[in-house]
C-alpha positions in Angstrom: -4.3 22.4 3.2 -8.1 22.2 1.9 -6.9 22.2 -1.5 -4.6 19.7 -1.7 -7.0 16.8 0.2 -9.1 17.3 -2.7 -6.2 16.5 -5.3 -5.5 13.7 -3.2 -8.9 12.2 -3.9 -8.6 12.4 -7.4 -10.5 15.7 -8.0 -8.0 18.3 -8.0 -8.5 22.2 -7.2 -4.7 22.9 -7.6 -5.5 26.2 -9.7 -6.8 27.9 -7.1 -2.6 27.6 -5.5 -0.5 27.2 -8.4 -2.1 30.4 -10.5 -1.6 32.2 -7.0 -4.7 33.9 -6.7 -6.1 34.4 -3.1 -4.4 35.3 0.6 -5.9 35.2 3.6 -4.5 35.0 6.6 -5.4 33.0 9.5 -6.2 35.3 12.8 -6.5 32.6 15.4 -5.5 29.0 16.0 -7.6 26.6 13.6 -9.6 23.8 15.9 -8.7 20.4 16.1 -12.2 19.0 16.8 -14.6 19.5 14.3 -16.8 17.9 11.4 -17.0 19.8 7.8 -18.9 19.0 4.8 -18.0 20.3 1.1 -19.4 19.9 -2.2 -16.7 19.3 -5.1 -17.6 19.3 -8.7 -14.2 20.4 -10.4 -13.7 17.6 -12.7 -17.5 16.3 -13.4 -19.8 15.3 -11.1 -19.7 16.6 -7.7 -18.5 14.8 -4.8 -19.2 15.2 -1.0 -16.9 15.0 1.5 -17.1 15.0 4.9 -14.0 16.0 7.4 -13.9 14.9 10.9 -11.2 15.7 13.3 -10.9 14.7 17.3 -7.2 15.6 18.2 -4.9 13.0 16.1 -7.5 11.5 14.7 -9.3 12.6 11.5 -11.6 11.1 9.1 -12.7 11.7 5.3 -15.3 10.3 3.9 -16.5 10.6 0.0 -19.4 10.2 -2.4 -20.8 11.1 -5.3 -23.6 13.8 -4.4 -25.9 11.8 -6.5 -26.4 8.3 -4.2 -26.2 11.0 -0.8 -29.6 9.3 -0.1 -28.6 5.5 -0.9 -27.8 4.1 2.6 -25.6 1.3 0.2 -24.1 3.4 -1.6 -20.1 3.0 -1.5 -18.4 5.5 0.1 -14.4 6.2 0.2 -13.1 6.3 3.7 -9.6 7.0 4.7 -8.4 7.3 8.3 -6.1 9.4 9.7 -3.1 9.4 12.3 -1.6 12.7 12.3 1.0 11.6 14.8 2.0 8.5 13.0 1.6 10.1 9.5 0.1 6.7 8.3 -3.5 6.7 6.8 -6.0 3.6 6.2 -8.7 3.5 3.4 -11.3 1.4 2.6 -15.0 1.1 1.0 -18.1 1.3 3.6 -20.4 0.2 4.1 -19.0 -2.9 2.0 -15.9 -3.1 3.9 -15.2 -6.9 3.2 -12.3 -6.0 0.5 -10.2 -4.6 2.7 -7.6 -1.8 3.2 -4.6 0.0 1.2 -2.4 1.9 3.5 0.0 4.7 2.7 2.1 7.5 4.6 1.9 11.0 4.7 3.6 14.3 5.5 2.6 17.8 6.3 -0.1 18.9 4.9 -3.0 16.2 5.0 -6.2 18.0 4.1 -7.3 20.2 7.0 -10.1 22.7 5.7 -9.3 25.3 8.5 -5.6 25.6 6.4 -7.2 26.4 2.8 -5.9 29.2 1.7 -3.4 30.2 4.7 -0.2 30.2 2.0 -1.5 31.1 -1.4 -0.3 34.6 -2.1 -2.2 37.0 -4.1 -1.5 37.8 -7.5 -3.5 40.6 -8.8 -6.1 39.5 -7.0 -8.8 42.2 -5.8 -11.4 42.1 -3.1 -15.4 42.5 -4.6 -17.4 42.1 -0.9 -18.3 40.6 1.7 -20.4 37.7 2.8 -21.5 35.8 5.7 -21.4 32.4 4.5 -22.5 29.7 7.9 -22.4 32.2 10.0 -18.9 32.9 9.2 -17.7 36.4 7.5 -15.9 36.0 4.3 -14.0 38.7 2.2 -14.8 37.7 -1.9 -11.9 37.6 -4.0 -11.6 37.8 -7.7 -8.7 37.1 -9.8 -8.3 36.3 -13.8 -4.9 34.4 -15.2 -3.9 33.3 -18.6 -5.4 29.7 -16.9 -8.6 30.8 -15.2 -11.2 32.9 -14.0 -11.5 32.1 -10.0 -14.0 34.1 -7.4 -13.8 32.7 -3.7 -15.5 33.3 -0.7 -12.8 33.4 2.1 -13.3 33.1 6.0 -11.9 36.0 7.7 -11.3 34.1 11.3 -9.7 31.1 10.3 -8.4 31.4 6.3 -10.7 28.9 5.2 -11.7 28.6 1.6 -15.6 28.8 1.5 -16.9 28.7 -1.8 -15.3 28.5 -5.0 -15.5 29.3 -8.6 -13.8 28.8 -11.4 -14.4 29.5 -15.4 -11.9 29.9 -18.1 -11.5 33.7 -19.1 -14.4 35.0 -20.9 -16.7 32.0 -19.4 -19.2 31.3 -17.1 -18.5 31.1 -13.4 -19.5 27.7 -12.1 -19.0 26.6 -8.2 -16.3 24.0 -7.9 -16.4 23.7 -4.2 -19.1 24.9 -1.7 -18.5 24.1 2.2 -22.4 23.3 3.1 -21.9 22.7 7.0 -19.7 23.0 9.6 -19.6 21.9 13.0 -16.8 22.8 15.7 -18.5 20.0 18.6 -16.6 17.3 18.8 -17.4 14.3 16.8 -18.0 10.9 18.4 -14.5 8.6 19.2 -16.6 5.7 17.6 -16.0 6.7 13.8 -12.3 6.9 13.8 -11.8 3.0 14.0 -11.1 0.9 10.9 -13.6 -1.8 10.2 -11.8 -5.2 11.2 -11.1 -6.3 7.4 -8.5 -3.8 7.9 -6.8 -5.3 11.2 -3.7 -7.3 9.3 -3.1 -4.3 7.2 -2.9 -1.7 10.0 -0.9 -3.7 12.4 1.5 -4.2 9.4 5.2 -2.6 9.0 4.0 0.9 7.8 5.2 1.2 3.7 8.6 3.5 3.2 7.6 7.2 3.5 8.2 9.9 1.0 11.6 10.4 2.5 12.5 6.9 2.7 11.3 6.4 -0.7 13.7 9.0 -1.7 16.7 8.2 0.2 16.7 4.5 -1.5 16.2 6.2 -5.0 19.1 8.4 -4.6 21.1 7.5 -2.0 21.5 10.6 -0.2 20.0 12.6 2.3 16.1 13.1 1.3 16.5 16.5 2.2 18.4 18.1 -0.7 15.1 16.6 -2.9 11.9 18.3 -3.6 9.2 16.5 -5.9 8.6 18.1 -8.8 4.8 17.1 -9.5 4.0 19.1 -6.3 2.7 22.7 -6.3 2.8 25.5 -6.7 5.2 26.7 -9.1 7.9 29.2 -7.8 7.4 32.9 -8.2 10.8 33.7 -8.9 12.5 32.7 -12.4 15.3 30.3 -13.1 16.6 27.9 -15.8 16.3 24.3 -15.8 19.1 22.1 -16.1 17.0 18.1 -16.4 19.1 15.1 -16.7 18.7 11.8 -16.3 19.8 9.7 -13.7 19.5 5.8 -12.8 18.3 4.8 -9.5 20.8 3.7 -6.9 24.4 5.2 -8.5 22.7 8.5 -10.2 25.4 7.5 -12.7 23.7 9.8 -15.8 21.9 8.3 -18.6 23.2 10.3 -21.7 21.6 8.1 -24.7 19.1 7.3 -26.7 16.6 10.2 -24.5 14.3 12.8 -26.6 13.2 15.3 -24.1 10.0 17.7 -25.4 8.2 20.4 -23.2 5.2 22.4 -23.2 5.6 25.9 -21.6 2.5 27.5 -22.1 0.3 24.7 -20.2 -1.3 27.6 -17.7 -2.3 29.9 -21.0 -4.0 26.6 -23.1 -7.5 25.7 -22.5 -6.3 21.8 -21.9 -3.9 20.9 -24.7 -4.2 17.1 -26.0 -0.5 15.8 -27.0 0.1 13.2 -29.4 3.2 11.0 -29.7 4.3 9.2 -32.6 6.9 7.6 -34.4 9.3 8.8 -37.4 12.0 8.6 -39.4 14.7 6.4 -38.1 12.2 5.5 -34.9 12.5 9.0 -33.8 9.8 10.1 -31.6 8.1 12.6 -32.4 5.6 15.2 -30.5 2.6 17.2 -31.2 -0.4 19.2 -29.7 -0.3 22.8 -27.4 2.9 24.0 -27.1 5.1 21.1 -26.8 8.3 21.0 -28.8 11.2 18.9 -28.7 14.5 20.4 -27.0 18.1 19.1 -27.0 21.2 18.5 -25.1 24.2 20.7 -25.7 26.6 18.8 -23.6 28.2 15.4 -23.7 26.9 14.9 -20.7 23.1 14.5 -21.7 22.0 18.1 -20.0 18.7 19.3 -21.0 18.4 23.1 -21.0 15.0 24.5 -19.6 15.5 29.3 -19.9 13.5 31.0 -18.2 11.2 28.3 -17.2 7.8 28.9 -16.2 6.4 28.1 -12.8 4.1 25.2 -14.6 5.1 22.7 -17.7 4.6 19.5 -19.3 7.8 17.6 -19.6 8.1 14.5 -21.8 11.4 12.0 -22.0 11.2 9.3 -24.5 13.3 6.4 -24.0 12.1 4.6 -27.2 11.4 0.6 -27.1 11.9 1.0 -23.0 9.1 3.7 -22.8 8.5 7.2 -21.6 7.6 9.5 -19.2 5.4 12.7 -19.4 4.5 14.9 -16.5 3.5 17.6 -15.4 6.2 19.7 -13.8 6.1 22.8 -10.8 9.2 25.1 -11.2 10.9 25.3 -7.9 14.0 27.6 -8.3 16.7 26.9 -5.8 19.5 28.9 -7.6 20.0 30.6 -11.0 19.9 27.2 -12.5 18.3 24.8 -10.8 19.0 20.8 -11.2 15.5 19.0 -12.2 16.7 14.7 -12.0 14.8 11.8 -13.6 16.0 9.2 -11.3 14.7 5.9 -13.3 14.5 2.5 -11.9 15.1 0.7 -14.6 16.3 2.0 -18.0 15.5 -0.8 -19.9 11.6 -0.5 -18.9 10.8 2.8 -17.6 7.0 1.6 -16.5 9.1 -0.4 -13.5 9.1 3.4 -11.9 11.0 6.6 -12.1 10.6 9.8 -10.2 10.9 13.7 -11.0 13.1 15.8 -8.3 14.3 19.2 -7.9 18.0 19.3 -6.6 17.5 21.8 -3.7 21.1 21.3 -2.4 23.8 18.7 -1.9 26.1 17.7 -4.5 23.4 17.2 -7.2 22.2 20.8 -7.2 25.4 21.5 -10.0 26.1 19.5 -12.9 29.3 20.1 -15.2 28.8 20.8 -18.5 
């Protein structure tokens, strides 16, 4: 999906899914071969990026707009295997530091897939274009979060052109697709530079489902994260615990647990976090408010929740963790788990997951 590429680069367009504004669906098989271009300024100064795809193989390289014309300027490169579901990045042309390496599943970025599952939501079509030669219906939707217009490809589903404003503001473009080309682009760029060789002939890092299964020790499947989105449409309560790593034997003391549940409605709340009486945490800024368990067994109580919140636990001398959290309603009440590593230093890793089904999904109260 073209919108979630771009979160993965660090400049997120997630609005345009999780407020569930646009729908457009997808008449004819997307291409595998192809090279796209896109200007994104959604969180400062824009970025280009440029999408190539032969078959397996795609390519995405990135750079601020600003050095375009700088042949040494350093660009972000990142190669994909869409069969292996493994992916290489590294600078260029200064390659000499090397690679990281990570997995992947699903969705990995393809442009022709922007907009094939975002439903609308009050949205309302304003015109026509023809934007590249391609026909586009406009959309325009306003939230509590944001004022969005887009420019939609009728053929494939593709997200165009963008804007975005909070309610009441100015439009602004926040991503523009400046050229595409369906020819095939030349086998010679999807080959890492040989500073990479020892990392991509290593063992491949644990995938998301791996990852999960050694958290939990259970089938990956009955887990959904919870930092992905969108939010779910329908409405559920929230049951969050805490868990530690390995048993998911609960934690039940010495947690405070705050949320925010009017994140989508607040033009970018800033939290503070402080210390009281007794060494009591204590939270501030937006919405957030602290919330408590009514069971012995350190269950956290989440009505009605939202399909988008910010949700803080605070472990005290070990640490804390704050996110922000997609509803995803599996059932009436829905599990949400903090499996932690390490409860005596939450920075060595936890992870937020929704219980979709297995013996987790009910807790006992």
């Amino acid at each position: 999906m073209f919108v979630r590429v771009i979160a993965t680069r660090g400049t997120n367009l997630a609005l345009l899914s999780s407020c569930g504004l646009f729908a457009a669906a997808q008449t004819v098989p997307a291409p595998t071969a192809y090279t796209v271009t896109v200007t994104n300024s959604v969180f400062g100064s824009p970025q280009v990026m440029r999408i190539s795809r032969l078959g397996s193989k795609a390519l995405i390289d990135l750079v601020s707009q600003d050095k375009m014309a700088d042949p040494k300027a350093p660009h972000t490169r990142s190669l994909y295997d869409l069969d292996k579901h493994r992916n290489l990045s590294w600078s260029w042309p200064d390659s000499s530091a090397g690679c990281s390496t990570g997995t992947f599943s699903g969705d990995w970025g393809d442009p022709f897939t922007g907009a094939e599952d975002v439903t609308g939501q009050g949205a309302r079509q304003v015109g026509t274009e023809t934007i590249l030669g391609m026909p586009a219906k406009i959309m325009d939707a306003t939230s509590p979060a944001a004022h969005v217009k887009a420019w939609i490809d009728t053929k494939y589903g593709m997200i165009l052109k963008a804007q975005m404003s909070q309610p009441g503001g100015e439009l602004k473009n926040v991503i523009e697709v400046t050229n595409i080309s369906l020819a095939p682009p030349p086998a010679s760029i999807f080959v890492y530079p040989p500073s990479c060789a020892a990392t991509a002939e290593a063992p491949p890092p644990p995938t998301e489902a791996e990852q999960i299964a050694t958290l939990t020790g259970g089938n990956p499947q009955d887990f959904v994260k919870a930092i992905y989105g969108p939010g779910s449409k329908n409405s559920c309560s929230a049951l969050f615990r805490v868990v530690k790593a390995g048993t998911m034997e609960p934690i039940t003391g010495g947690i405070q647990v705050a949320v925010d549940l009017k994140v989508t409605s607040e033009p970018t709340p800033s939290y503070v976090f402080g210390v009281g009486e007794a060494g009591h945490a204590t939270f501030s800024g937006g919405a957030i408010h602290e919330i408590f368990s009514q069971t012995h067994n350190g269950v956290f109580r989440i009505d009605n929740a939202p399909s988008q919140f910010e949700l803080v636990a605070d472990f005290g001398s070990p640490g804390s963790s704050d996110s922000n959290v997609y509803l995803q309603c599996f059932a009436p009440q829905t599990v949400l788990l903090l499996v932690v590593k390490n409860p005596a230093k939450i920075s060595d890793g936890a992870e937020l997951l929704w219980v979709k089904s297995g013996k987790y999904a009910t807790v006992s109260r």
